[in-house]
C-alpha positions as CSV (number, residue, x, y, z in Angstrom):
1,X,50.2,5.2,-15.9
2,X,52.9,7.3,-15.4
3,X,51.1,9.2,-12.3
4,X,50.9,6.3,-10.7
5,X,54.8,5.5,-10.9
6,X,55.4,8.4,-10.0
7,X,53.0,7.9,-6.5
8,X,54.2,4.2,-6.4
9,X,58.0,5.4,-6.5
10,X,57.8,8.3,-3.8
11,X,55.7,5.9,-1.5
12,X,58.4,3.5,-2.0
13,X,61.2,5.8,-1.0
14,X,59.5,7.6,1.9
15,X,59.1,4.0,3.5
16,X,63.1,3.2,3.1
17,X,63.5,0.9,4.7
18,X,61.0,-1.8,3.7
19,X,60.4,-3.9,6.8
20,X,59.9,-8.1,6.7
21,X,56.5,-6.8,9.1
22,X,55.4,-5.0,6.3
23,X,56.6,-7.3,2.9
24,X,55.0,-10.1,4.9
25,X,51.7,-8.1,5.3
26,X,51.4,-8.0,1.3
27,X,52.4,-11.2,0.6
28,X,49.4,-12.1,2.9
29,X,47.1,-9.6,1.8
30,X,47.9,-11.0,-2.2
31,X,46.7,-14.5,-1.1
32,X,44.0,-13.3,0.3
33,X,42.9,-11.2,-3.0
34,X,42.7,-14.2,-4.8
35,X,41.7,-17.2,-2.2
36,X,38.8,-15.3,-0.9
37,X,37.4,-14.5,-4.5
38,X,38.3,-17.8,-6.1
39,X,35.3,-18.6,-7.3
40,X,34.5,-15.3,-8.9
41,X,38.4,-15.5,-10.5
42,X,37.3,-19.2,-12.3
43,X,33.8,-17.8,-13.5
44,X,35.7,-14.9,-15.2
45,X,38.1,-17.3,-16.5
46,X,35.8,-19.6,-18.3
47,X,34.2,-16.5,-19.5
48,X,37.2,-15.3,-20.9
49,X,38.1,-18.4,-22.7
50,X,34.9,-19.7,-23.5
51,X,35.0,-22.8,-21.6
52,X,37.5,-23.2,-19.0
53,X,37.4,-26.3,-16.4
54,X,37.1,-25.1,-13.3
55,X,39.3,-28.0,-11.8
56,X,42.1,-26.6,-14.0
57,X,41.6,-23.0,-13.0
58,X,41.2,-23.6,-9.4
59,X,44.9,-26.1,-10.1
60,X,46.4,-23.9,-12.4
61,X,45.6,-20.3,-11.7
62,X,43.9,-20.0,-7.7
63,X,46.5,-22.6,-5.7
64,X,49.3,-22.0,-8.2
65,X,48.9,-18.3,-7.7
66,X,48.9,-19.0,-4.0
67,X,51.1,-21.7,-2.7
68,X,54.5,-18.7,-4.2
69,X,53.0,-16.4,-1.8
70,X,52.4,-18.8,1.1
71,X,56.4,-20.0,0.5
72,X,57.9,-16.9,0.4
73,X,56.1,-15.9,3.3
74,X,57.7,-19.0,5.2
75,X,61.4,-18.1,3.7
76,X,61.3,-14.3,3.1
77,X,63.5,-13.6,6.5
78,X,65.9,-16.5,5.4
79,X,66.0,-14.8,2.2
80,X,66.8,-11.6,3.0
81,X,69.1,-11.9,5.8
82,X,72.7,-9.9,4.5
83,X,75.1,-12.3,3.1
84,X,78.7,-12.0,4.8
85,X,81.2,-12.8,2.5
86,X,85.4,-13.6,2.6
87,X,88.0,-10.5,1.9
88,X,91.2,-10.4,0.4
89,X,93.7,-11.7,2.8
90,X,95.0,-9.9,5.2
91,X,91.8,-7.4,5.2
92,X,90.0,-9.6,7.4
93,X,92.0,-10.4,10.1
94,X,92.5,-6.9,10.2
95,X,89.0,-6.3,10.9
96,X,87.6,-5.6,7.9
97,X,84.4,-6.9,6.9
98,X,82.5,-7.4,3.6
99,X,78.9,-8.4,3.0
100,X,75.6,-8.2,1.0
101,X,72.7,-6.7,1.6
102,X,69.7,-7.1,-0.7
103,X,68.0,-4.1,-1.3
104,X,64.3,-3.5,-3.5
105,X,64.5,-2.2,-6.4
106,X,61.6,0.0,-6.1
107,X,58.6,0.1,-8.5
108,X,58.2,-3.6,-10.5
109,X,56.5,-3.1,-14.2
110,X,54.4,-7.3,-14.9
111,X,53.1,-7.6,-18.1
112,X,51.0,-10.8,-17.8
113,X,50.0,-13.0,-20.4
114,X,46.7,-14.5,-21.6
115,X,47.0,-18.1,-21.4
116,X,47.1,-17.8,-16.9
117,X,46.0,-14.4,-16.6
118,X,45.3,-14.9,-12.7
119,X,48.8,-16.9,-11.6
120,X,51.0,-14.7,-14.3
121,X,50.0,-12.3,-12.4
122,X,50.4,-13.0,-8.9
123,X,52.6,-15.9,-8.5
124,X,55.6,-12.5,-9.5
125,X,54.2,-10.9,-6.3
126,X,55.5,-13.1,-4.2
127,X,59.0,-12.1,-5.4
128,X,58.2,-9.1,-5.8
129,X,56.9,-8.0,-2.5
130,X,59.2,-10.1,-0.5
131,X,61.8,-8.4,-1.9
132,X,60.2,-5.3,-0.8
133,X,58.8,-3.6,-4.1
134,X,55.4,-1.9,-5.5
135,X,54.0,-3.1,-8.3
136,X,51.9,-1.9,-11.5
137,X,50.3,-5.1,-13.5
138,X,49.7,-4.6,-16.9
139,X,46.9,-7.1,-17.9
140,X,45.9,-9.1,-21.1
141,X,43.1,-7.9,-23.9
142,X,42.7,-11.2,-24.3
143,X,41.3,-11.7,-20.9
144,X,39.2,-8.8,-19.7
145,X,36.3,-10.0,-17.4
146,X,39.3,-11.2,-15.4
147,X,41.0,-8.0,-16.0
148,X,38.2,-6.0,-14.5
149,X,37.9,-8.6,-11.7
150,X,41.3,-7.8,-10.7
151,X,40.4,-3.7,-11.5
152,X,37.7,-4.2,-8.8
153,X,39.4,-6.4,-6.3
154,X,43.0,-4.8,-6.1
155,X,41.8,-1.6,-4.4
156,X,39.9,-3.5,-1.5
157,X,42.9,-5.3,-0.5
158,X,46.0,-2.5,-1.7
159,X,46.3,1.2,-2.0
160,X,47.2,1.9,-5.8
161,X,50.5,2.8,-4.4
162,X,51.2,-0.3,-3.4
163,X,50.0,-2.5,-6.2
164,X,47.7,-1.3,-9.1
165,X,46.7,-2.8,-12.6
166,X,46.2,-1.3,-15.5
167,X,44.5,-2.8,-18.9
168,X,43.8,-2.1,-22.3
169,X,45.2,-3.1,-25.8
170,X,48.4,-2.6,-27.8
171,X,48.6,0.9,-27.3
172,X,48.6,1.1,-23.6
173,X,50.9,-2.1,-24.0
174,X,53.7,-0.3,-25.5
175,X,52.9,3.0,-23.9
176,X,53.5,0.3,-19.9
177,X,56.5,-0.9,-21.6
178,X,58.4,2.7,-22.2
179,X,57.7,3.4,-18.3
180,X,61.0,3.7,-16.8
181,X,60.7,0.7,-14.2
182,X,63.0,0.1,-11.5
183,X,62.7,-3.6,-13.3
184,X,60.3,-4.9,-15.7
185,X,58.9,-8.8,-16.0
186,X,57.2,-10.0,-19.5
187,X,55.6,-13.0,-20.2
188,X,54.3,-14.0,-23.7
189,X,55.6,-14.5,-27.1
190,X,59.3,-13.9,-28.5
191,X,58.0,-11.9,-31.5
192,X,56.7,-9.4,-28.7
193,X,59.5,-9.3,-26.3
194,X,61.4,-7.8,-29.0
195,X,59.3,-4.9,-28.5
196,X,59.9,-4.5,-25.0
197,X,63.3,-4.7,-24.6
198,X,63.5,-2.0,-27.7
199,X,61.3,0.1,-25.4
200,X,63.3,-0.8,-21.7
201,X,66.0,-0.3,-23.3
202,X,65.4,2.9,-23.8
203,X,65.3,4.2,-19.7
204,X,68.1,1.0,-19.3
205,X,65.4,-1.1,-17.4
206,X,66.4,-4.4,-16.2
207,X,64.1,-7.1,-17.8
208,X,63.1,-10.4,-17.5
209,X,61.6,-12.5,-20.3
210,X,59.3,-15.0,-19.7
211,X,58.8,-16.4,-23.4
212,X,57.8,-19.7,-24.8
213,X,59.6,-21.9,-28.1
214,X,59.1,-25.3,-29.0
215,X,59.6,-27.5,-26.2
216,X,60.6,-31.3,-27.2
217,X,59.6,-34.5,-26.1
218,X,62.7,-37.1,-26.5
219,X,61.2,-40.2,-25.6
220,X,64.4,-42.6,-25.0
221,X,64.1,-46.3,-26.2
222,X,63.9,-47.5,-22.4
223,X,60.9,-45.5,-21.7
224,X,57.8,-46.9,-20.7
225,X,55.8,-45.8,-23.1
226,X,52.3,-46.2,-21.4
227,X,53.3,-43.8,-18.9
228,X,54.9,-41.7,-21.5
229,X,52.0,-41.1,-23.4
230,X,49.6,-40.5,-20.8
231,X,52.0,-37.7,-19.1
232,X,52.7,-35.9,-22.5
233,X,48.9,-36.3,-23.2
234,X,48.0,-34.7,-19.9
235,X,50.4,-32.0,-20.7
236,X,49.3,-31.1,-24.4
237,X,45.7,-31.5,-23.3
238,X,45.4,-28.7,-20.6
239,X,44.5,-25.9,-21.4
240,X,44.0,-27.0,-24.5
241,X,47.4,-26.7,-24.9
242,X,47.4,-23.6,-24.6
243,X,50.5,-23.1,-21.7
244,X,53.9,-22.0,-23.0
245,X,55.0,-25.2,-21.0
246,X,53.6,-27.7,-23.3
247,X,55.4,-30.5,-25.0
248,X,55.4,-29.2,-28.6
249,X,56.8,-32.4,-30.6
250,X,58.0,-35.5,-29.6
251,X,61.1,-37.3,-30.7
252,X,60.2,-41.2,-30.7
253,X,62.9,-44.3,-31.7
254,X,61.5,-45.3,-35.4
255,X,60.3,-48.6,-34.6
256,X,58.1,-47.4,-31.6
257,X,56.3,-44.7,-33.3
258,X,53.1,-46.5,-33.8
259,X,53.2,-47.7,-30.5
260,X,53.5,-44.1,-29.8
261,X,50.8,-42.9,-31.4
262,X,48.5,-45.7,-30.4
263,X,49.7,-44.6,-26.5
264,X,48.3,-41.3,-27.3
265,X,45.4,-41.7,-28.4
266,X,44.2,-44.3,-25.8
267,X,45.4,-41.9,-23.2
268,X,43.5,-38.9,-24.6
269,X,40.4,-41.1,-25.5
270,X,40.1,-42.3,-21.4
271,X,41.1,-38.6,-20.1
272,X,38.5,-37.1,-22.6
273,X,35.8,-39.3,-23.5
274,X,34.0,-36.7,-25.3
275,X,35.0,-32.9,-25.6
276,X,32.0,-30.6,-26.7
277,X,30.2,-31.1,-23.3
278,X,33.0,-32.2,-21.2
279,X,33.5,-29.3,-18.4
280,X,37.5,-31.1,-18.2
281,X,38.3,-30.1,-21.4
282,X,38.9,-26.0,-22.0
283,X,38.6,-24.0,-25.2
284,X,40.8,-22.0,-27.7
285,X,41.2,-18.7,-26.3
286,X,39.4,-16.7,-29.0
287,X,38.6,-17.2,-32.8
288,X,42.4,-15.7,-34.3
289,X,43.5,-18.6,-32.7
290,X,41.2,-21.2,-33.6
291,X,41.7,-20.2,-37.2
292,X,45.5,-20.1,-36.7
293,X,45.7,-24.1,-35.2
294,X,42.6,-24.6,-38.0
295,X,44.9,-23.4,-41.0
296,X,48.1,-25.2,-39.4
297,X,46.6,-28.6,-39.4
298,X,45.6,-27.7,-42.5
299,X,48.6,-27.0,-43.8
300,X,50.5,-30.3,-42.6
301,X,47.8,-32.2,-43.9
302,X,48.4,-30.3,-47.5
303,X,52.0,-30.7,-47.3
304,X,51.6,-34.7,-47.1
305,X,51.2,-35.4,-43.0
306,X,49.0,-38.0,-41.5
307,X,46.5,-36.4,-39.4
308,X,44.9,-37.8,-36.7
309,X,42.1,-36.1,-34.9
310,X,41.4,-37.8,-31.2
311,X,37.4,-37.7,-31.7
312,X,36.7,-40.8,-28.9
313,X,33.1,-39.8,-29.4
314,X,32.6,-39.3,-33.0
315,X,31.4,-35.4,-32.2
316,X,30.9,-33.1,-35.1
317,X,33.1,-30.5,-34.4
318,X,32.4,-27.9,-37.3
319,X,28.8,-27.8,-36.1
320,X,29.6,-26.0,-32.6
321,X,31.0,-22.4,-32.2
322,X,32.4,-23.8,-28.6
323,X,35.8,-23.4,-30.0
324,X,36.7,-26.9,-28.4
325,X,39.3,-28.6,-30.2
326,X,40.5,-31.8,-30.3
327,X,44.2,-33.4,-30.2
328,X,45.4,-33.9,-33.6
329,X,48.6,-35.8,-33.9
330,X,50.7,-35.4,-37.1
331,X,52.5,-38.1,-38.0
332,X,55.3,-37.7,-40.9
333,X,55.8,-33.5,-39.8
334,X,58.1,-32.2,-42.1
335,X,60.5,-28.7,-41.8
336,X,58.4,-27.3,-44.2
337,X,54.9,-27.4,-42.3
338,X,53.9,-24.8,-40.5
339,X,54.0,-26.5,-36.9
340,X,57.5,-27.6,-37.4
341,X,58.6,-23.8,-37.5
342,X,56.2,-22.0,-34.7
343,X,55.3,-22.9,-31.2
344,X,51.8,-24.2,-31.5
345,X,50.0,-23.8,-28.2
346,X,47.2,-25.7,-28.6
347,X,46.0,-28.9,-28.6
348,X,48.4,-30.2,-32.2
349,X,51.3,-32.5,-31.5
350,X,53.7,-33.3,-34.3
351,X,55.6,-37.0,-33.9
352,X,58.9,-37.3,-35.7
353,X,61.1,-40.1,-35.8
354,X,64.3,-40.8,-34.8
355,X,67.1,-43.7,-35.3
356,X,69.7,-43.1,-32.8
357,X,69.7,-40.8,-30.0
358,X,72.5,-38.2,-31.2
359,X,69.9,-37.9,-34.2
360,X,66.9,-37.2,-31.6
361,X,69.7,-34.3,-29.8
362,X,70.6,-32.9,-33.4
363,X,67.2,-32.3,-34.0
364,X,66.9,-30.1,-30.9
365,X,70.0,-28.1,-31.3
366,X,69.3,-26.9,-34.6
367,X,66.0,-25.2,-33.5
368,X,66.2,-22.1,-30.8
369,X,66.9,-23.0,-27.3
370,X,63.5,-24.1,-26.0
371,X,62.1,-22.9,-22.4
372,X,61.5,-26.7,-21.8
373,X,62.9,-29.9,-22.3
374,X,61.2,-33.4,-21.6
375,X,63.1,-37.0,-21.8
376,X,61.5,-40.2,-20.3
377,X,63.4,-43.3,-20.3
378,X,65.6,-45.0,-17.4
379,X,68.5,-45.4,-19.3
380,X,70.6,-43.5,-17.1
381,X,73.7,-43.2,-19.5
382,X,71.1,-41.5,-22.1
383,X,69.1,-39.4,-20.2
384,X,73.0,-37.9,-18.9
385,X,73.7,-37.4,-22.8
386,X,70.4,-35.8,-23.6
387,X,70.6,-33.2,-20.9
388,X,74.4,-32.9,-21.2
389,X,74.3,-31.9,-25.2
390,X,71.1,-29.8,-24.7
391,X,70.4,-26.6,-23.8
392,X,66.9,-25.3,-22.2
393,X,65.1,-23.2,-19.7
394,X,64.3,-26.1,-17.9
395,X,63.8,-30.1,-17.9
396,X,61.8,-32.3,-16.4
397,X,62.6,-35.9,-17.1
398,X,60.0,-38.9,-17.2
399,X,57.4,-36.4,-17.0
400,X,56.3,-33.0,-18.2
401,X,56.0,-29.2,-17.2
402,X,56.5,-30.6,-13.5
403,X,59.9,-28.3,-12.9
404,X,57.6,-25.0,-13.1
405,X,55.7,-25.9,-9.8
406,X,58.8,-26.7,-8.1
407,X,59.6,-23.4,-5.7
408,X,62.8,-23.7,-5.2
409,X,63.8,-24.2,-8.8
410,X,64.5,-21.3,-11.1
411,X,61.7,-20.7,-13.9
412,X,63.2,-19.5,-17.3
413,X,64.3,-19.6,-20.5
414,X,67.3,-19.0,-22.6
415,X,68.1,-17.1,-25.4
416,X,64.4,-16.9,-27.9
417,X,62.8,-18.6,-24.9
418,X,63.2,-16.1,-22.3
419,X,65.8,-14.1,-20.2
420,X,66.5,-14.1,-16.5
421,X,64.7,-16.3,-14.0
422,X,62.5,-16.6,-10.9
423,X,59.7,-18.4,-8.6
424,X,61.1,-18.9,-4.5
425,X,65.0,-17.7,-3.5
426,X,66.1,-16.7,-7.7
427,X,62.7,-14.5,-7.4
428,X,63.7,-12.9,-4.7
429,X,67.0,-12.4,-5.9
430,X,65.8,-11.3,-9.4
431,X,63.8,-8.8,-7.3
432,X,66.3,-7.4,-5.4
433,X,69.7,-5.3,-5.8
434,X,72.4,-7.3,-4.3
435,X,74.5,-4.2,-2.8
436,X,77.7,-4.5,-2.0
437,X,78.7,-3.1,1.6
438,X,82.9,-3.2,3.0
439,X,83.8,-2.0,6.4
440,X,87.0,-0.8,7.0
441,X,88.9,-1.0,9.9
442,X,90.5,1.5,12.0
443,X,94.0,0.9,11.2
444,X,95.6,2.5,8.5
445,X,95.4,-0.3,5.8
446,X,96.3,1.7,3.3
447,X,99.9,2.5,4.7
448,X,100.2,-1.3,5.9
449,X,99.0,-2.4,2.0
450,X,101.6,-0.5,0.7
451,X,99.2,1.8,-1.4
452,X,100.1,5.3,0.4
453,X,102.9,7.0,-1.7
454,X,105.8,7.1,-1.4
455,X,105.4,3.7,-2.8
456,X,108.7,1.4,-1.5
457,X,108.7,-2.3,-0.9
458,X,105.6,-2.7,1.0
459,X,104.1,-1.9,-2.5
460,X,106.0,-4.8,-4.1
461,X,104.8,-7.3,-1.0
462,X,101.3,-6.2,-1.7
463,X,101.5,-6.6,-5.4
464,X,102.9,-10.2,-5.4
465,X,100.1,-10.9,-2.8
466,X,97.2,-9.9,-4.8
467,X,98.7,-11.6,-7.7
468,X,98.8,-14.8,-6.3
């Protein structure tokens, strides 16, 4: 690994500069890696998982992984045009000039996650190369037929100094995450990122985190609760839940919580009419995790939760090893259960109660800062209080997860949910160094700013200018 950053970074400096010709070529030639082998990409997917819905990958992972590339290729020269900026008066009527030029980094470290192992992965390119950068990809265990797909495909469409993956287990892992980077992007779980910042932090890489948390659902008492239902339903069902994304617990006025739950289950039941053979609905990643979501429902039901398992067809579950699960709701969740206190992602959504909104906010600002936050309601005054005494990565309101495929908006989190941001312009930007460039003029500013000794009252007139 550390040959080929060592290639990758003295390709990337004999090419100084890095042309829009040549960023634009990459961009193209990504797309083109995954577009032209999109149906081998959601073969290897549902191989990897089990049982993935093709649908889903080819929404998810093929066009989500492409429509980032397509956009930055329509913005990139936009984006990277130098940034003139104002000086301190009277520099720039002197001539002077100030601006910003945004310059690669250089070599760009991904470590991509399970869960979207194709659009992890390439939707960073397209900051990444528009910004002018290689790339090494460090891919998931949990995924490696798509792995190897990517192993196989990369060098057809790249030279391994331009882009190259890498796979393998926890070892290689932490052995990717002590290269020294010229930046470094992770996605996957909080306990992890620990880990690689510890290990960035040792050749001071600059890192974003990409983590995950327990997003809310605060349903206000003006929502319309049909629509409500179905949209968090839609959410919490692909993937099986499985998409750090997901609504993780809904907040719900006290009185409508049956209504709730009855929303919820009629929307799941219509989406899903049955599960086991239904090529819609995907499967838990691998057995760890079924077990994990297994003993968690287990352990709400134990500690005196209602479970409800959305079974429309009455299927016997513990007879197949297809590792389908169903929704479960849990009614009554309590602090001390299990999915109170960890992000799920899967298919298990807890609904709590609330009496008065400012209850609904206190319960989210006692828990870490999640990457999402969903409200649905119209009550405009409300919806302005929910998102004014909140903090999140994101929000999308009267729906969920929507903000991610928005472009132009930053994707990120805050605090245990993540660090840093990009997707469109903040991508680019993430991906770049913003360097500072100030022309000075031919006169001698110096002697008219007062800062050439001997210092006298010209000093004086400069010094109450500046502090002004």
């Amino acid at each position: 690994m550390r040959e080929i950053l060592d290639r990758q970074r003295a390709a990337f400096m004999a090419e100084l500069p890095v042309s829009l010709g040549v960023r634009k070529d990459r961009l193209k030639r990504a797309a083109a890696m995954v577009s032209d082998h999109a149906a081998r990409f959601c073969d290897a997917l549902s191989e990897d998982f089990g049982h993935r819905s093709r649908e889903q990958s080819m929404i998810a992972d093929i066009a989500a992984s492409v429509a980032p590339l397509k956009h930055a290729l329509r913005h990139v020269d936009r984006w990277a045009r130098a940034e003139r900026k104002p000086l301190t008066f009277p520099l720039g009527l002197l001539g002077a000039r100030g601006e910003v030029e945004y310059q690669p980094k250089g070599v760009v470290g991904v470590i991509a996650p399970w869960n979207f192992p194709v659009n992890l992965v390439v939707s960073p390119l397209a900051g990444v190369f528009a910004a002018g950068n290689r790339a090494m990809v460090k891919t998931s265990e949990y995924t490696p037929v798509v792995a190897a797909l990517f192993e196989e495909l990369a060098p057809k469409y790249f030279a391994e100094e331009e882009l190259a993956f890498v796979s393998g287990g926890p070892e290689e892992g932490k052995a990717f995450a002590e290269l020294p980077f010229d930046h470094l992007l992770f996605t996957g779980a909080t306990g992890i990122a620990k880990h690689i910042l510890h290990a960035a932090a040792d050749n001071l890489v600059p890192v974003t985190l990409e983590l995950g948390g327990k997003s809310p659902v605060v349903v206000g008492r003006s929502a319309d609760l049909g629509r409500a239902t179905e949209r968090v339903a839609i959410g919490k069902m692909m993937n099986a839940g499985q998409i750090c994304l997901a609504p993780d617990y809904m907040l719900v006025p006290s009185e409508k919580e049956p209504e709730v739950v009855e929303g919820l289950i009629g929307a799941a039941s219509r989406m899903y009419p049955s599960l086991l053979a239904n090529p819609d609905y995907t499967a838990v990643i691998n057995d760890r995790h079924f077990a994990r979501l297994t003993e968690w429902i287990d352990d709400a039901r134990a500690k005196g939760a209602e479970v409800i398992q959305v079974n429309p067809a009455n299927e016997d579950f513990s007879a197949s090893n297809a590792r389908k699960m169903p929704l479960h709701i849990i009614r009554n969740a309590t602090d001390e259960m299990t999915v109170m206190q960890e992000e799920i992602f899967g298919p298990v959504l807890p609904v709590r109660r609330y009496d008065a909104i400012d209850e609904a906010i206190g319960e989210v600002n006692r828990r870490d800062r999640p990457l999402a936050l969903y409200y649905f309601g119209s009550d405009e005054a409300e919806r302005r209080r929910v998102l004014d005494r909140t903090i999140s990565g994101g929000a999308t309101v009267n729906d969920v997860i929507f903000h991610v495929s928005q472009e132009e908006l930053p994707f990120g989190g805050i605090g245990p949910s993540g660090m840093g941001a990009y997707h469109g312009e903040v991508g680019f930007r993430t991906f770049s160094h913003a360097r500072s460039v100030y022309r000075q003029p031919l006169l001698d500013v110096h002697a008219l700013a007062g800062l050439k000794p001997p210092y006298g009252k010209a000093t004086w007139r400069a010094i109450a200018r500046q502090m002004k």
